[in-house]
KERO-471620 format. One line per field, with one value per residue (C-alpha): y, z, x; residue number from 1. Coordinates in pm, whole numbers, always signed. Example, Ala and Ser with C-alpha at 12.3 -4.5 7.8 and 13.67 -1.06 7.14 Angstrom:
<recs>
c2: c(-450:-106)
c3: c(+780:+714)
c1: c(+1230:+1367)
num: c(1:2)
</recs>
This chain:
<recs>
c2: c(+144:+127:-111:-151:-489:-551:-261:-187:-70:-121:+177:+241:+237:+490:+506:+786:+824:+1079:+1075:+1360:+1203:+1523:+1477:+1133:+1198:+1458:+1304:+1038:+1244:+1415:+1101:+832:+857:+839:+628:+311:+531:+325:+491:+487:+682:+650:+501:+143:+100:+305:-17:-258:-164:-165:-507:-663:-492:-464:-309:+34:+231:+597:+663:+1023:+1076:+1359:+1406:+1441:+1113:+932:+547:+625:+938:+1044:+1045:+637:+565:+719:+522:+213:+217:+365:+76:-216:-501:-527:-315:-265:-90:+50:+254:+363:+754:+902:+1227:+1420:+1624:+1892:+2150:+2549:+2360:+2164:+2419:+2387:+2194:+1962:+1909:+1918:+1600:+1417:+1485:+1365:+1021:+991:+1208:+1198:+1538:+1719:+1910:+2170:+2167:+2260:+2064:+2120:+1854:+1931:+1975:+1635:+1437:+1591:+1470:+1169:+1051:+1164:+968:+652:+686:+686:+367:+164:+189:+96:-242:-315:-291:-488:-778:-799:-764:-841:-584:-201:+15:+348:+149:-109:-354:-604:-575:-635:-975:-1107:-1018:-1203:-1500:-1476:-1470:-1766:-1952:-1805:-1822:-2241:-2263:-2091:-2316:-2681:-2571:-2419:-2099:-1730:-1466:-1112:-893:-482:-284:+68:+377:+740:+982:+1228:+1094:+1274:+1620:+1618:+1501:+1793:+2011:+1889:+1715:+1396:+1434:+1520:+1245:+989:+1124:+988:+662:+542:+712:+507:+159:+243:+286:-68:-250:-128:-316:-592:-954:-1162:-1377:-1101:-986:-627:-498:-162:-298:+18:+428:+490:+138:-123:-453:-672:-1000:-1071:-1517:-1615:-1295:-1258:-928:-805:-819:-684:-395:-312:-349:-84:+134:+219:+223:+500:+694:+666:+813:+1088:+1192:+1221:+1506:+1546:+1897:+2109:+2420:+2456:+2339:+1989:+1810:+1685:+1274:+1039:+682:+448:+83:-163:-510:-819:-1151:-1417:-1765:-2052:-2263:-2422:-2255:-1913:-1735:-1426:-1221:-1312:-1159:-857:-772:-840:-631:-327:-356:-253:+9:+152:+178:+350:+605:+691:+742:+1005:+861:+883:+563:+182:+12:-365:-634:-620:-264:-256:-520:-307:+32:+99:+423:+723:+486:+446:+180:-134:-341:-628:-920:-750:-951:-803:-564:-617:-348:-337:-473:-396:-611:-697:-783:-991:-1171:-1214:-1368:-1629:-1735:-1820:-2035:-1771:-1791:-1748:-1437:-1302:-1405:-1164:-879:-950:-650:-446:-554:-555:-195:-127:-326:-207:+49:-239:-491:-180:-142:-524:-572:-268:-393:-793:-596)
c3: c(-9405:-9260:-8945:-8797:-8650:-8271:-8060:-8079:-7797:-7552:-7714:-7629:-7959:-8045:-8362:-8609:-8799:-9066:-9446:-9496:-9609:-9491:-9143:-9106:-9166:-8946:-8675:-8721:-8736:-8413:-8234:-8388:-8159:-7873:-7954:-8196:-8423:-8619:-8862:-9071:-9373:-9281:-8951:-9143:-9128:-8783:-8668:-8813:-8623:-8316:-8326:-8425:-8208:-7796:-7775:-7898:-7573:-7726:-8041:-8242:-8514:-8731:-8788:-9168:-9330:-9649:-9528:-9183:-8998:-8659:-8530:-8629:-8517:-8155:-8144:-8254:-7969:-7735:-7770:-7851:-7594:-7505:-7238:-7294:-7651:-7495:-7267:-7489:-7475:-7806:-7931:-8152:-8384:-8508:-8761:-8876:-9044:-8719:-8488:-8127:-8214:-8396:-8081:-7893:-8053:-8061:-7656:-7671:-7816:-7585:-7688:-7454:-7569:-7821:-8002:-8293:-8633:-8692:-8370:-8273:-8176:-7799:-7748:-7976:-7753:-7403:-7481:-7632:-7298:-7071:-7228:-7309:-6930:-6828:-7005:-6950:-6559:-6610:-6778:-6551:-6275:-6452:-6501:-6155:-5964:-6011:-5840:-5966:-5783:-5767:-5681:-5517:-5751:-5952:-6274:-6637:-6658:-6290:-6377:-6697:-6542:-6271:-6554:-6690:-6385:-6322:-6681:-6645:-6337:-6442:-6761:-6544:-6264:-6524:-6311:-6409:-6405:-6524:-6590:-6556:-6750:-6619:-6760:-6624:-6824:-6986:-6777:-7036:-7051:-6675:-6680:-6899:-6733:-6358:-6393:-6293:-5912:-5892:-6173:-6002:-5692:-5944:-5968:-5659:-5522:-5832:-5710:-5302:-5427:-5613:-5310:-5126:-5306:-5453:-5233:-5160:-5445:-5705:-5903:-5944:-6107:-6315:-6688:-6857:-6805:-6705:-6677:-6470:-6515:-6211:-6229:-6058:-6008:-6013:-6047:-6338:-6574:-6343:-6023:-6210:-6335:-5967:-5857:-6132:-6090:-5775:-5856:-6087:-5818:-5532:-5775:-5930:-5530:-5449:-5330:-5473:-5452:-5706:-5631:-5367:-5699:-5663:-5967:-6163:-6177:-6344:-6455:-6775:-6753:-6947:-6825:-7006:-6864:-7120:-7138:-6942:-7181:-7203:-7551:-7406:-7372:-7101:-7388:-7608:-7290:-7254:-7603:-7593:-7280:-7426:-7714:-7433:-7266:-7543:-7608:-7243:-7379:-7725:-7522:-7305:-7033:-6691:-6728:-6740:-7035:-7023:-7303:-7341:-7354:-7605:-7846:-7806:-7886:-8029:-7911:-8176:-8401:-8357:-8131:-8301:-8315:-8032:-8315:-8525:-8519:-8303:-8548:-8376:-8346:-8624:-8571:-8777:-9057:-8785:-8528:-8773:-8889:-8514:-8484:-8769:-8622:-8302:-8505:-8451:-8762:-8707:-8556:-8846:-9070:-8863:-8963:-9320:-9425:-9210:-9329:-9746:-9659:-9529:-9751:-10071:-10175:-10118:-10363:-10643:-10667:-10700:-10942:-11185:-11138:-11263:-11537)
c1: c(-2989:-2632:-2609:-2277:-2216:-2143:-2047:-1680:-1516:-1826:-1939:-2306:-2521:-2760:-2987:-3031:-3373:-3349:-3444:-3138:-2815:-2667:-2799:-2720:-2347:-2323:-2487:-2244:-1941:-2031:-2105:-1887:-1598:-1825:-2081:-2169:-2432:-2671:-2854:-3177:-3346:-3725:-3924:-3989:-3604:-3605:-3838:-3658:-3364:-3525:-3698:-3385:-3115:-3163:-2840:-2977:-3005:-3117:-3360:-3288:-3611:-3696:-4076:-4094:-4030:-4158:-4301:-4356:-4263:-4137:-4469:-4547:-4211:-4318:-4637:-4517:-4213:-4458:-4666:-4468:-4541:-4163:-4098:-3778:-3841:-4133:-3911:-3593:-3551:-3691:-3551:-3747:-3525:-3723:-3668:-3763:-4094:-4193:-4414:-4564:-4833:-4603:-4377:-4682:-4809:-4474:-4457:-4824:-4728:-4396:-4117:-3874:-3709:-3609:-3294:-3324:-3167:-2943:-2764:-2401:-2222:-2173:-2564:-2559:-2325:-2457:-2845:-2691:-2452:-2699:-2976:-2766:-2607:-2961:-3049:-2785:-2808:-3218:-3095:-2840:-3056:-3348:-3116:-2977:-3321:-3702:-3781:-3856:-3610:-3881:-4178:-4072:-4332:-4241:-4055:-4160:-3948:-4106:-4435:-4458:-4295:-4574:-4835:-4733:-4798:-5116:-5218:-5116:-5321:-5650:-5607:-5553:-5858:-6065:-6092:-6111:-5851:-5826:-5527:-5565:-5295:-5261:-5051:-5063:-5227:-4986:-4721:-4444:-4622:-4650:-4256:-4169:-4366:-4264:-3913:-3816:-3863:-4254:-4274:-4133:-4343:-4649:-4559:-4452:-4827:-5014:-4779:-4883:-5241:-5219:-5017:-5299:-5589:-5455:-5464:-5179:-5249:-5259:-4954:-4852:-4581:-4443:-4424:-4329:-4183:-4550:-4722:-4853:-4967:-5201:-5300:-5656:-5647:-5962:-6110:-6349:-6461:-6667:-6455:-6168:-6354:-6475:-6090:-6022:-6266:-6199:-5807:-5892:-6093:-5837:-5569:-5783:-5827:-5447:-5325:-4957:-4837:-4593:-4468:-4755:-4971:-5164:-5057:-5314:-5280:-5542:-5495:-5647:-5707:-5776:-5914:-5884:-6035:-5898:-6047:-5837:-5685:-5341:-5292:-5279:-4951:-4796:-4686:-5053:-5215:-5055:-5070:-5431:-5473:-5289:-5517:-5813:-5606:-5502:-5945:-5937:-5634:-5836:-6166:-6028:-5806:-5925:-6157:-6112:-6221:-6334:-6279:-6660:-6697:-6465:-6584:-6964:-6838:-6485:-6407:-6499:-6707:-7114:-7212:-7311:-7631:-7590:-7704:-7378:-7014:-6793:-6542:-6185:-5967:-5679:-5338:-5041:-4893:-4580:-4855:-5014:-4694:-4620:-4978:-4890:-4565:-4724:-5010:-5269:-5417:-5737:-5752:-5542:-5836:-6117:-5847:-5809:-6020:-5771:-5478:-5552:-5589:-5243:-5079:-5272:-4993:-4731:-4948:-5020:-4663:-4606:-4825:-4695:-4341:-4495:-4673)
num: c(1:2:3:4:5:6:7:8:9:10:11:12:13:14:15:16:17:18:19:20:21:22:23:24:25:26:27:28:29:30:31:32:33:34:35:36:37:38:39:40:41:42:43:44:45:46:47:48:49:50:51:52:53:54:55:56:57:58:59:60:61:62:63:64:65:66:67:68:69:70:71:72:73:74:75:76:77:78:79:80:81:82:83:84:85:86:87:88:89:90:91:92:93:94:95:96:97:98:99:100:101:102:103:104:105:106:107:108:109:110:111:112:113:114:115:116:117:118:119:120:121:122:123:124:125:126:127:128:129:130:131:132:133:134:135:136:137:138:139:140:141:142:143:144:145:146:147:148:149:150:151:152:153:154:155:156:157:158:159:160:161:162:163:164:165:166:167:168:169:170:171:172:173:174:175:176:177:178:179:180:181:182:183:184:185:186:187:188:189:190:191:192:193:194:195:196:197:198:199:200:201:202:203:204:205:206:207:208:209:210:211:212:213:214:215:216:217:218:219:220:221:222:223:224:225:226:227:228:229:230:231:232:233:234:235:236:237:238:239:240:241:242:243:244:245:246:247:248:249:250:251:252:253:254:255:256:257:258:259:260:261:262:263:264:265:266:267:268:269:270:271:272:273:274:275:276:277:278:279:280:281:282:283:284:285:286:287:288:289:290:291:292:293:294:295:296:297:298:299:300:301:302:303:304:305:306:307:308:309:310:311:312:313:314:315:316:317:318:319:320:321:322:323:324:325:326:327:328:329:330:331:332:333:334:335:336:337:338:339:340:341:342:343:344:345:346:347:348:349:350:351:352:353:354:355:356:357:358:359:360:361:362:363:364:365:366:367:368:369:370:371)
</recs>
């Protein structure tokens, strides 16, 4: 992979996944004089380039790729803890081979748009600036205010500063708190489908619904494109999963209109109620929490899932005997590594099984180079 250092010129920097050589450099002839283009031959290095580099403001993938392809990239951005990777514009760059359902999946998982090979390069640089434009006013408004400028909630960087205060007081009084991560089902097919107006129309409905419910102690707060994150103090499993439930029925019941169509709106929560102890960390909790709303997305959407409900029954698998060890969900080899770092080491060990798996083509190709 090619990185070019710094960003000359204050020219905003834009990544280019794509296993053809042939693509790469045009993509980087078309864009160079405009724009600091990074580039990448498969979604591993894609990732890599990612978790190592804020400045990237836009994300081009192709689909077909050996390691990981355009599809894991998606997920893996889509999902990333960090909101601010979380919610980089992703275009899919598809080709003659790539159908509907193909770009029906990739908008599925969070593509943002998408351009056909072969690309010229003003329909290259006009998705590009508009994208990049896009982004770069969304950070400069995060860092000047803690506030979300749509909803009017908090932001991701207040909210996990108010975590870690709540998280330290639960901890020192020994009392229970819960968090409830929330995202907005199909939020990018309804934003394709709708445009940015009625989507935006969404959200600020799901954040009055929330400002509604939640006490003056709680903590609410838009945490992604399409997600929320509330903090419950002193409000255990149970409580939070009330508070959620009926979150989830006030939405389904709004009445938002579309071209004298009501617009179909639905929400999935997870709900995590960690145990109070000084060890526990903002950014440990909300990766744990998006871990159970991610359960609520595979089972449906439309639902809340609990910690407990998830650790019974992992979505799509059998339910298991109560007198059975819970079977956690997996985590990726980065989570894992992440885990270490942070002296989680335990928990790495109940996902051992899990990991030999993915890293089983890595080790057979060790071992026949040692041989």
């Amino acid at each position: 992979m090619t990185q070019l250092p710094g960003r000359p010129g204050g020219k905003p920097r834009l990544l280019m996944v794509d296993d053809s050589r042939v693509m790469r450099t045009a993509a980087t002839k078309m864009l160079g004089e405009r724009f600091d283009v990074v580039v990448a031959e498969n979604g591993v290095q894609g990732w890599q380039a990612i978790r190592s580099d804020q400045s990237i403001q836009v994300v081009f993938t192709d689909l077909s790729m050996p390691e990981l392809d355009g599809y894991g990239l998606l997920e893996k951005i889509r999902t990333c803890d960090d909101p601010g990777i979380a919610g980089l514009p992703v275009i899919v760059v598809t080709g003659a081979e790539n159908d509907e359902a193909a770009r029906e999946k990739a908008l599925q998982l969070g593509a943002t748009d998408f351009i056909t090979k072969p690309f010229n390069s003003t329909d290259l640089t006009a998705r590009a600036s508009a994208h990049a434009d896009y982004q770069r006013e969304r950070r400069t408004l995060e860092a000047a205010t803690t506030i979300d400028r749509l909803t009017g909630l908090g932001n991701a960087e207040f909210y996990l500063g108010r975590l870690k205060q709540d998280l330290a007081f639960a901890a020192r009084h020994a009392h229970a708190l819960s968090v409830v991560r929330i995202e907005v089902d199909h939020f990018n097919k309804l934003f394709i489908r709708v445009g940015k107006n009625a989507a935006d129309s969404m959200l600020v409905q799901v954040a009055k619904l929330i400002g509604r419910l939640i006490r003056r102690e709680d903590t609410a707060a838009r945490t992604g494109v399409a997600q929320f994150s509330i903090t419950l103090p002193t409000a255990d499993a149970a409580g939070a999963k009330v508070f959620a439930d009926r979150l989830c029925r006030q939405v389904r019941d709004v009445n938002l209109q579309h071209e004298g169509r009501r617009l179909p709106l639905s929400i999935s929560a997870g709900v995590l109620s960690p145990a109070p102890h000084p060890g526990q960390t903002a950014r440990t909790v909300m990766e744990e929490a998006a871990l159970v709303l991610q359960g609520a997305v595979r089972a449906g959407g439309n639902q809340v899932m609990t910690q407990g409900a998830l650790r019974n029954a992992l979505p799509g698998q059998p339910q298991q005997p109560a007198r059975q060890p819970f079977s956690p969900p997996p985590i990726s080899v980065e989570q894992a590594l992440a885990m270490l770092a942070s002296g989680r080491d335990e928990e790495v060990r109940r996902h051992l099984p899990s990991l030999r798996k993915q890293l089983a083509p890595l080790l057979k190709i060790l071992e026949s180079e040692g041989h």
